[in-house]
C-alpha positions as CSV (number, residue, x, y, z in Angstrom):
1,X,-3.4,39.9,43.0
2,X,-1.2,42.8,43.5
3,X,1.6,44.1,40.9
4,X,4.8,45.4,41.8
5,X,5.9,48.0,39.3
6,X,9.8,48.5,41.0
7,X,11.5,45.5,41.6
8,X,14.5,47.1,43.2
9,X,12.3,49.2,45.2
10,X,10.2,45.9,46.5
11,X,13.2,43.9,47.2
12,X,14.8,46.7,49.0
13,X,12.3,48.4,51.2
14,X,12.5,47.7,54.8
15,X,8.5,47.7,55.8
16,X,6.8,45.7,58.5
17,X,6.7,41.5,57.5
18,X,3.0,41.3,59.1
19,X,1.3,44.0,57.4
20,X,2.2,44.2,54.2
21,X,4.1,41.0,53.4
22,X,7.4,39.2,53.6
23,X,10.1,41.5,51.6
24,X,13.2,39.9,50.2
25,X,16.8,40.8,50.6
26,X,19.3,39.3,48.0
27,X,19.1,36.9,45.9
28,X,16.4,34.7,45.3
29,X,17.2,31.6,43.3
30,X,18.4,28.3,44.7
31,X,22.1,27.6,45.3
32,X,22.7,31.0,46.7
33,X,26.6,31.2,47.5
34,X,27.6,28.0,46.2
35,X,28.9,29.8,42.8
36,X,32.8,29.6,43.7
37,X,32.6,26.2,44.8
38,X,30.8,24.9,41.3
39,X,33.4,27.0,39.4
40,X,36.1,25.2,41.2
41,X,34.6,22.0,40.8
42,X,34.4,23.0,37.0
43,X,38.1,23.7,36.6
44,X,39.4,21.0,38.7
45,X,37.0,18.5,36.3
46,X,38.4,20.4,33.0
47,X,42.0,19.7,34.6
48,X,41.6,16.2,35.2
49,X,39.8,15.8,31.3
50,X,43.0,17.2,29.6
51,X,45.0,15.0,31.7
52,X,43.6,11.7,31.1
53,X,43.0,12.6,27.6
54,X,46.7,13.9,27.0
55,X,47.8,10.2,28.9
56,X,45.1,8.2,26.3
57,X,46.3,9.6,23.5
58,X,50.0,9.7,24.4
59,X,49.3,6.0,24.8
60,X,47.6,5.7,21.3
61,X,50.6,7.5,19.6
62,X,53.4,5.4,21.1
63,X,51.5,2.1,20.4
64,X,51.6,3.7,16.6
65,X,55.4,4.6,16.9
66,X,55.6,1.1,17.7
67,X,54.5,-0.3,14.5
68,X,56.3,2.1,12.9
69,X,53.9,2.4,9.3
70,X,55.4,2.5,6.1
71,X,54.9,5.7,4.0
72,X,52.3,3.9,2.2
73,X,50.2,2.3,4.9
74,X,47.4,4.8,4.4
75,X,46.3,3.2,1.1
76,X,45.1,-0.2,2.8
77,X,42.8,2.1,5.0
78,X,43.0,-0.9,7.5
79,X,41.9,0.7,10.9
80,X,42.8,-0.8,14.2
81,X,39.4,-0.9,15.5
């Protein structure tokens, strides 16, 4: 088995496919190019979180305005569920 010592060097040399081997330009991982897309997926999905949460609890917090506690409510510790 043969060791390559310079990476940058293997990857970058233009030499004949047949005799010494395939040689590899770029990158070589999986997924190559689809980086921007997956970061905009990402931000559009952290959008949509705050939203729905900022809506839920919204919700929550006008349902408690509602019921409108007394100063003294916290002593029962009586959750809602």
């Amino acid at each position: 088995m043969a060791t390559v010592t310079d990476w940058i060097k293997h990857l970058t040399t233009d030499t004949d496919g047949s005799a010494v081997g395939t040689q590899v330009q770029g990158a070589i991982y999986p997924g190559v190019g689809t980086e921007g897309v997956l970061v905009l997926i990402a931000v559009v999905i952290w959008i949509g979180w705050h939203v729905i949460t900022a809506k839920q609890e919204a919700e929550e917090l006008k349902k408690l305005a509602k019921r409108r506690p007394s100063s003294n409510a916290w002593k029962s510790n009586v959750t809602d569920g």
